[in-house]
Biotite code that builds the C-alpha atoms (Angstrom):
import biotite.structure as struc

atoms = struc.array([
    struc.Atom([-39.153, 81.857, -14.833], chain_id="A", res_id=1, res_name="UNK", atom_name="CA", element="C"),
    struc.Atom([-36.616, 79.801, -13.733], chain_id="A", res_id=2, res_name="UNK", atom_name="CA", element="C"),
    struc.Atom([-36.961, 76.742, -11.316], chain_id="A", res_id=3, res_name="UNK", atom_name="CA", element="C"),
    struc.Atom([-34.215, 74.991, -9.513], chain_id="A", res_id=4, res_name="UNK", atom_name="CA", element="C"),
    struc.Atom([-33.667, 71.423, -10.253], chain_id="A", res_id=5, res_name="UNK", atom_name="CA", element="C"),
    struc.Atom([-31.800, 68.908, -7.999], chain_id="A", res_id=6, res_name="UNK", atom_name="CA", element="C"),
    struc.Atom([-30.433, 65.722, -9.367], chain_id="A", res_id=7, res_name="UNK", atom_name="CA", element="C"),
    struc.Atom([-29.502, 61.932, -7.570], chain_id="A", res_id=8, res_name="UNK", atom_name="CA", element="C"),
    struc.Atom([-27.793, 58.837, -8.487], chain_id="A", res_id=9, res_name="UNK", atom_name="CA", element="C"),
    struc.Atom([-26.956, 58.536, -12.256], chain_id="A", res_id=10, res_name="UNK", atom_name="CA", element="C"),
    struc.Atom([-28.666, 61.768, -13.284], chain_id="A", res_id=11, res_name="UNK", atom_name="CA", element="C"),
    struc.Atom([-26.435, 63.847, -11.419], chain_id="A", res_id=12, res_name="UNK", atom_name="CA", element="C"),
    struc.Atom([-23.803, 62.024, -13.335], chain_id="A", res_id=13, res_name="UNK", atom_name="CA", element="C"),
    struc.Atom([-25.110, 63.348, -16.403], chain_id="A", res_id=14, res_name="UNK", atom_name="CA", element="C"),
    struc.Atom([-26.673, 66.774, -15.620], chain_id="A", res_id=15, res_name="UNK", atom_name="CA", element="C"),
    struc.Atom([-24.441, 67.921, -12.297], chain_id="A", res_id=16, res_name="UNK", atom_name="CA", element="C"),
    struc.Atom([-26.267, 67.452, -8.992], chain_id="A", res_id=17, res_name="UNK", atom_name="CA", element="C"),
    struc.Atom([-27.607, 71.019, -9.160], chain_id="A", res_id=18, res_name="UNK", atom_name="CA", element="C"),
    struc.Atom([-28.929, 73.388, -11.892], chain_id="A", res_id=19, res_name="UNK", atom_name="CA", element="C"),
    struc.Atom([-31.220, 76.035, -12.989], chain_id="A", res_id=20, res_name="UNK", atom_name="CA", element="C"),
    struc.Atom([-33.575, 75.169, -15.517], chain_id="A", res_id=21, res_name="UNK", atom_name="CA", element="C"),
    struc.Atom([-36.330, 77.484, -17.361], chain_id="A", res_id=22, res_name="UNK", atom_name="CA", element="C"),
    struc.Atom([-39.875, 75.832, -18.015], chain_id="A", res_id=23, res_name="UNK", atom_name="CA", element="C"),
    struc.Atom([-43.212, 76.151, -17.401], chain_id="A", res_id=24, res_name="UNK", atom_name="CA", element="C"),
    struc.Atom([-43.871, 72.818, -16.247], chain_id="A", res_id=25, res_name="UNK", atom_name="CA", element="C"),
    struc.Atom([-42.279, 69.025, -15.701], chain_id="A", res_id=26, res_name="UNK", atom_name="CA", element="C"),
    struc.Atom([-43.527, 67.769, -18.997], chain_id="A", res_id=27, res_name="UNK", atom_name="CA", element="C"),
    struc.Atom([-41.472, 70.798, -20.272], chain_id="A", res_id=28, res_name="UNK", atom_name="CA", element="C"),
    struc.Atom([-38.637, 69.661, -17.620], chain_id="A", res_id=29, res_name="UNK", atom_name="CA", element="C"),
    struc.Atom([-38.219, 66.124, -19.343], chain_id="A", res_id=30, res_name="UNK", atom_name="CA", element="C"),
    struc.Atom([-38.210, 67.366, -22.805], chain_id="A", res_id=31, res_name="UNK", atom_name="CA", element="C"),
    struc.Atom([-34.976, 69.557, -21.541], chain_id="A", res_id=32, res_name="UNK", atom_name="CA", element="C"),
    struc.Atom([-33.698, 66.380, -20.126], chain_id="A", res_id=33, res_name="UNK", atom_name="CA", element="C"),
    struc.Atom([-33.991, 64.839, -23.502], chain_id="A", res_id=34, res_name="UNK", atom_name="CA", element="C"),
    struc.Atom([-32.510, 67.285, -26.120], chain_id="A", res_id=35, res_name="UNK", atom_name="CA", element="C"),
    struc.Atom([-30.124, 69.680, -23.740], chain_id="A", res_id=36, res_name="UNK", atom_name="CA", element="C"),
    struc.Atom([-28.732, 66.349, -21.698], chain_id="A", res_id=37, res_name="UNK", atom_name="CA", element="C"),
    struc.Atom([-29.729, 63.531, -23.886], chain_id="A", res_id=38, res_name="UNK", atom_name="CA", element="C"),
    struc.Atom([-31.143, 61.471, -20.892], chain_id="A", res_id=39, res_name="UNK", atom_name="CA", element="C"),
    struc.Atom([-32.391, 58.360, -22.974], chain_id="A", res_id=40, res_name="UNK", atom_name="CA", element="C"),
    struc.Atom([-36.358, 58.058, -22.448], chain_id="A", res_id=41, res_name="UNK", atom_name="CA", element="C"),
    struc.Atom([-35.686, 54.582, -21.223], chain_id="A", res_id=42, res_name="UNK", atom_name="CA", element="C"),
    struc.Atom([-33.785, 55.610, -17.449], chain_id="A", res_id=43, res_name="UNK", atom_name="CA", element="C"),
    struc.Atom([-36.524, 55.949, -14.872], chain_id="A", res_id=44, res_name="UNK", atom_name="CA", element="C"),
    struc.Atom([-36.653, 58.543, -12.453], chain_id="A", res_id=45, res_name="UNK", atom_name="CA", element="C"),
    struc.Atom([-39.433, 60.021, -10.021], chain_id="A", res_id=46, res_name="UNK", atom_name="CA", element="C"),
    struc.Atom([-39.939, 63.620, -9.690], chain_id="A", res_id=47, res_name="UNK", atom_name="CA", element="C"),
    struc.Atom([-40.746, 65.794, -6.898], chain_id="A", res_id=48, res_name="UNK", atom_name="CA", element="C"),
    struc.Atom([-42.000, 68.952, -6.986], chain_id="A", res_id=49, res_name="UNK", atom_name="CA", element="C"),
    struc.Atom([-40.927, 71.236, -3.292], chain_id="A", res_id=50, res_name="UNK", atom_name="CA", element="C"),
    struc.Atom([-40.608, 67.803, -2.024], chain_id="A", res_id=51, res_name="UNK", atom_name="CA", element="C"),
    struc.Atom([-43.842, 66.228, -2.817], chain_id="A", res_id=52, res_name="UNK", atom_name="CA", element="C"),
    struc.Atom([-43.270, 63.171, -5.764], chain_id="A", res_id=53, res_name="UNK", atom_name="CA", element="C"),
    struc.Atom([-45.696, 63.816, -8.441], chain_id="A", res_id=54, res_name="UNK", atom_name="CA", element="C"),
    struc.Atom([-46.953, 61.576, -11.185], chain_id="A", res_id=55, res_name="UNK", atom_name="CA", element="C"),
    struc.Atom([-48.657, 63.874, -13.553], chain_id="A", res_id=56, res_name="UNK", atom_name="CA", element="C"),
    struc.Atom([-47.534, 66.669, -15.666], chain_id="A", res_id=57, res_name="UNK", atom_name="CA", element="C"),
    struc.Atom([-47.115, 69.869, -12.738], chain_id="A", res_id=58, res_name="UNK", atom_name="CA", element="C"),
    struc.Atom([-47.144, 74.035, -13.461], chain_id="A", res_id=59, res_name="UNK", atom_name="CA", element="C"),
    struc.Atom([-43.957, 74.875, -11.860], chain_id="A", res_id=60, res_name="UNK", atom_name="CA", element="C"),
    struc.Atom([-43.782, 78.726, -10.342], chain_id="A", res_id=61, res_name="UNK", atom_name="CA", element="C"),
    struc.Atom([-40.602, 80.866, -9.934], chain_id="A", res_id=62, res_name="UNK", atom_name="CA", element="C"),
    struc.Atom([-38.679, 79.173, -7.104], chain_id="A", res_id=63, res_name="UNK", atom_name="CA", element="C"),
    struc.Atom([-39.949, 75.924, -6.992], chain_id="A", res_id=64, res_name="UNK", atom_name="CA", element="C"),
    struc.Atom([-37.291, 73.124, -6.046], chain_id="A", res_id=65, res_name="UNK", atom_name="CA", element="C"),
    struc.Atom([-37.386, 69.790, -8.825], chain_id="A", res_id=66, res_name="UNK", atom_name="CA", element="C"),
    struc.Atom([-35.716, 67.128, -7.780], chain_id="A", res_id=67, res_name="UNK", atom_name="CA", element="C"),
    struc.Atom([-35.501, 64.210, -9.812], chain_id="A", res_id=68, res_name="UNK", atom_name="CA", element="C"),
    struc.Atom([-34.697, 60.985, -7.994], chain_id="A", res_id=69, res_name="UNK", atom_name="CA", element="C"),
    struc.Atom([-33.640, 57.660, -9.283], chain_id="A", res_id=70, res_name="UNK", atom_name="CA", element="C"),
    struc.Atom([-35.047, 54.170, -8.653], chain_id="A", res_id=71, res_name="UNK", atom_name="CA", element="C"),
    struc.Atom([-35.128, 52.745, -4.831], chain_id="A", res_id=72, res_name="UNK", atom_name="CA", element="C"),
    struc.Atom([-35.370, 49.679, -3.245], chain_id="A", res_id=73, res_name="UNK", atom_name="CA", element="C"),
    struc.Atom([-36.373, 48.849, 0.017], chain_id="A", res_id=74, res_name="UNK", atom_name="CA", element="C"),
    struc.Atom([-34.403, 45.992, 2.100], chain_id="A", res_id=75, res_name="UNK", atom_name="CA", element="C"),
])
């Protein structure tokens, strides 16, 4: 099943902005991160799943957009 996964800011950097990624869900998603990327567990990021943020691990279906957003401030 693969998902499509979106990428901002310093991620991007590191992963290209856009790329297709096969898991079952976003715990599975940040594991990926980890060992095929070797994002360090220490850079925060939000994640939304079809552009709702979501704090939790989340079952991901065929099709579903990721995107995984970096840090904001407000100002």
């Amino acid at each position: 099943m693969a998902i499509r996964v979106i990428s901002f800011g310093q991620l991007s950097e590191i992963t290209g902005k856009i790329f297709q990624a096969e898991v079952q869900n976003t715990d599975q998603l940040a594991a990926l991160l980890r060992d095929r990327y070797h994002i360090p567990v220490d850079i925060k990021y939000m994640v939304a799943v079809n552009k709702k943020v979501i704090t939790n691990n989340t079952l991901l279906k065929a099709d579903d957009t990721v995107a995984l957003l970096p840090p904001y401030s407000g100002g």
